[in-house]
C-alpha positions in Angstrom: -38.6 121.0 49.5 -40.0 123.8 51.6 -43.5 121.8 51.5 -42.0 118.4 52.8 -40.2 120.4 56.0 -43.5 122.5 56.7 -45.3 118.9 57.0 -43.3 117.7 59.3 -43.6 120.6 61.2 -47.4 120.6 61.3 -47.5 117.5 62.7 -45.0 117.9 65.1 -46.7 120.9 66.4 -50.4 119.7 66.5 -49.0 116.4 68.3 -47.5 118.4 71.5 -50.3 119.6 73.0 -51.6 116.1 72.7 -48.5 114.7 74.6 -48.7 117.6 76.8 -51.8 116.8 78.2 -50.8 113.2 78.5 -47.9 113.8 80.7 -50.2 116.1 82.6 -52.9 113.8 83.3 -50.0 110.9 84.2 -48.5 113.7 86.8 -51.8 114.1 88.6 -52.5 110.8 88.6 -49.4 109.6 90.2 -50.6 112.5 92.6 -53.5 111.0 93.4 -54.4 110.0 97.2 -55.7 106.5 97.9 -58.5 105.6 100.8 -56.5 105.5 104.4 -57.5 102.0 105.5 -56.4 103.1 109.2 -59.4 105.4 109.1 -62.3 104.7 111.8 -64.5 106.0 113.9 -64.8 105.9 117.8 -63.2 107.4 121.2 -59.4 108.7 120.8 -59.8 109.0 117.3 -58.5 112.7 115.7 -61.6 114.5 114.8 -62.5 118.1 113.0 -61.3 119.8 116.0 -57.7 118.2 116.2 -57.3 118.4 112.8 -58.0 122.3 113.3 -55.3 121.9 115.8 -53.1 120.0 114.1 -53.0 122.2 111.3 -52.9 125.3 112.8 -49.4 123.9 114.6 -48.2 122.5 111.5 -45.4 124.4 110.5 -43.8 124.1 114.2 -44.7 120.2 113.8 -42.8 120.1 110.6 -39.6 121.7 112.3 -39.7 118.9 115.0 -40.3 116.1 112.7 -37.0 117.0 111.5 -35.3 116.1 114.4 -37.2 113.8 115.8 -38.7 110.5 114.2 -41.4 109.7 116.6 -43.1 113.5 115.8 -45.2 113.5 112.5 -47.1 116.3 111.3 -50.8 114.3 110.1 -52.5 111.9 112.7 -52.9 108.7 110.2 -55.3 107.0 112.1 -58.5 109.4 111.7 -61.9 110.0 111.3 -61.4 111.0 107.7 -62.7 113.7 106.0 -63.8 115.7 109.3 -60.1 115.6 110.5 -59.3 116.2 106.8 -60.8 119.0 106.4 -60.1 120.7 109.7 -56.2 119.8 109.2 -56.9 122.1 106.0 -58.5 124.9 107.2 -56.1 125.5 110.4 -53.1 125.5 107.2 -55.3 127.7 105.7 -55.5 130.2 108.6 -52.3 129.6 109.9 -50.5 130.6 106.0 -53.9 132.3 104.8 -53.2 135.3 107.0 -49.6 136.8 105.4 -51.5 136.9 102.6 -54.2 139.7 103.7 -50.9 141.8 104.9 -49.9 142.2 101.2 -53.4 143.4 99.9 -53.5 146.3 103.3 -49.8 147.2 102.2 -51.4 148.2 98.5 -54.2 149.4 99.7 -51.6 152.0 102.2 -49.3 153.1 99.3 -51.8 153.1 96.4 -51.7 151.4 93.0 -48.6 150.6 91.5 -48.1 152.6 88.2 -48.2 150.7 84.6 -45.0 151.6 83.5 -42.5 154.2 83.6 -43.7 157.8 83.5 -47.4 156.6 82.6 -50.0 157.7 85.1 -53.2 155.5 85.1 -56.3 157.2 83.2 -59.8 157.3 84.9 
């Protein structure tokens, strides 16, 4: 009997990393973005530097767009991936920099120890 049960078991167990992956792929694929057909070129359209802008202000943005449905916190009609990619890099600075204050406040105290009463060896 033991050898019927440990079947099943095998089977079950080489089939979920198979459906894993399968749910996986379908989550990032629902994720995926699709081409802005409002993107074009020309005067008055958001470049690199607005998107820098933009991105930099975002979190404030976000906080108005809460209250207020004519505020939204990514110019739709853009260049494209110039704006794109300056929107991203002003998030970037603007959430990049906490993370720097972190790393200095290890650097200031030292190491945290590996346990209690170990001392690290070296």
């Amino acid at each position: 009997m033991s050898g019927r049960r440990g079947l099943g078991t095998s089977v079950r167990s080489a089939l979920a990393p198979v459906v894993m992956g399968v749910a996986v792929l379908l989550l990032v694929g629902a994720c995926a973005a699709d081409a802005n057909p409002s993107v074009s070129s020309g005067p008055g359209v958001p470049g690199f530097w607005l998107g820098l802008w933009q991105g930099l202000i975002s979190p404030i943005t976000f906080l108005v767009s809460l209250f207020r449905d004519d505020v939204g916190i990514y110019a739709v009609r853009n260049s494209g991936g110039w704006y794109d990619f300056g929107f991203m890099l002003g998030v970037s600075i603007f959430f990049g920099g906490s993370a720097r204050s972190g790393a200095a406040a290890t650097r200031a105290t030292g190491p945290r120890r590996r346990g209690p009463g170990r001392r690290p060896t070296g």
